[in-house]
C-alpha positions as CSV (number, residue, x, y, z in Angstrom):
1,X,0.0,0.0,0.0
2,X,1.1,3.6,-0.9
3,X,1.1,6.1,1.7
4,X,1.8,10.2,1.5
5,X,4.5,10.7,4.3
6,X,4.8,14.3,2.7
7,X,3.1,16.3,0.2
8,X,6.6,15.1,-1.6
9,X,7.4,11.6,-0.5
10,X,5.4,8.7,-0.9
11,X,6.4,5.1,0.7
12,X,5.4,1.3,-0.2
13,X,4.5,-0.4,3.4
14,X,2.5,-3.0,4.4
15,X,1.2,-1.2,7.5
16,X,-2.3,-1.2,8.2
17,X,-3.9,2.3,6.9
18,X,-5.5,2.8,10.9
19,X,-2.0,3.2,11.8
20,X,-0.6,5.7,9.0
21,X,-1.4,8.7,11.0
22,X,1.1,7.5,13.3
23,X,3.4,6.8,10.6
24,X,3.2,9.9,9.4
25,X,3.8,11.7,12.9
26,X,6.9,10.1,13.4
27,X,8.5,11.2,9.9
28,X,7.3,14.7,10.2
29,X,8.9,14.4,14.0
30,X,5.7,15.3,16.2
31,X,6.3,13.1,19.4
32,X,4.1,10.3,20.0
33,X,0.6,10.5,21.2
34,X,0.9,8.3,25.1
35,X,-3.1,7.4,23.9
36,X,-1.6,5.1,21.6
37,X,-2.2,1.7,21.7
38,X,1.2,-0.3,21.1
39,X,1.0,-0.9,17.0
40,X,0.4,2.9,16.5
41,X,3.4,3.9,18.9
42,X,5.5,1.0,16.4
43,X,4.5,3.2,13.2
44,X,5.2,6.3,14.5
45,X,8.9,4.8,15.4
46,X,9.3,3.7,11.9
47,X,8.2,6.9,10.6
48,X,10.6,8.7,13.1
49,X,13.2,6.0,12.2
50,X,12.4,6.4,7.9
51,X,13.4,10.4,8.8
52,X,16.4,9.9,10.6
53,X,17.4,7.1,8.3
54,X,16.2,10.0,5.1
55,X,19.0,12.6,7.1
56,X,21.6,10.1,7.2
57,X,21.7,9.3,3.5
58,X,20.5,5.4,4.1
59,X,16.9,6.4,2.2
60,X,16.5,8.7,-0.6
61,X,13.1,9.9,-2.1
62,X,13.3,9.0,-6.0
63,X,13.0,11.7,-8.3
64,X,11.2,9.4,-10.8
65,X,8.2,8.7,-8.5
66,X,8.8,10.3,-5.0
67,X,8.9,7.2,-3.5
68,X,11.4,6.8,-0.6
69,X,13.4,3.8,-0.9
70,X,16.8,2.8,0.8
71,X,19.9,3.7,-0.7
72,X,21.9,1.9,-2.9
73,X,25.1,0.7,-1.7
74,X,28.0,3.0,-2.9
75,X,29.7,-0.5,-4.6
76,X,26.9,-0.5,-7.4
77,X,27.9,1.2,-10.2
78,X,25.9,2.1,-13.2
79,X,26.1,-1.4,-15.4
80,X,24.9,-3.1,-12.1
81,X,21.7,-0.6,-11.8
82,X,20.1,-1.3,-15.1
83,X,20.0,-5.2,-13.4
84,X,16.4,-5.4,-11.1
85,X,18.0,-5.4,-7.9
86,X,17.5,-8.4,-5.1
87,X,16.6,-7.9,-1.1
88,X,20.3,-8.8,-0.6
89,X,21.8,-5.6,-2.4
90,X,19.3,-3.0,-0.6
91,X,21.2,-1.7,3.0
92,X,18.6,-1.2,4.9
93,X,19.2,1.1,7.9
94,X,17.0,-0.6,11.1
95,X,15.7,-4.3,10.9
96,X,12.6,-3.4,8.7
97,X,12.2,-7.2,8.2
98,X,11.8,-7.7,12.4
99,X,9.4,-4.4,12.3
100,X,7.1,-5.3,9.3
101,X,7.1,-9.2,10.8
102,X,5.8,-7.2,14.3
103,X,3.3,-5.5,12.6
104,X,1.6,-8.5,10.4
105,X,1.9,-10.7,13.8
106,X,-0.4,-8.5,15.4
């Protein structure tokens, strides 16, 4: 599912749309709500972890699409990139698998 973080950035995540409020919170750095039950206070950290990850250079919003996406690791050069890319040559900067997993467990 597509969600607006921004007006300018748009991100791909398989959280529940009851929670993107939350989400979006985190990335535009409000701090949490303490009314929030325990899966809304989780997408508000991975917004607030998808912004810090954004300042760090780990994500970039595409320029194609907006879409914000992990960084490619500096090794790929441009032959490489025309190749559809696996899970394995993503860096990812927080265990998004452990987060996502948390979120479709609940």
């Amino acid at each position: 599912m597509v969600v607006d973080l921004t007006d300018n950035v748009l991100v791909n995540t398989p959280i529940p749309s009851a929670h993107h409020a939350a989400l979006r919170s985190g990335f535009a750095g409000y701090p949490a709500n303490p009314r929030w039950n325990a899966t809304k206070y989780k997408a508000w950290k991975i917004g607030r972890e998808w912004r810090e990850a954004l300042a760090r250079g780990e994500m970039v919003v595409r320029s194609t699409d907006s879409m914000l996406v992990p960084a490619i690791q500096p090794e790929e050069t441009e032959e490489n990139l025309e190749k559809p890319l696996n899970s394995s040559q993503w860096r990812f900067p927080f265990r998004a698998k452990q987060m996502l997993a948390a979120f479709q467990a609940v």
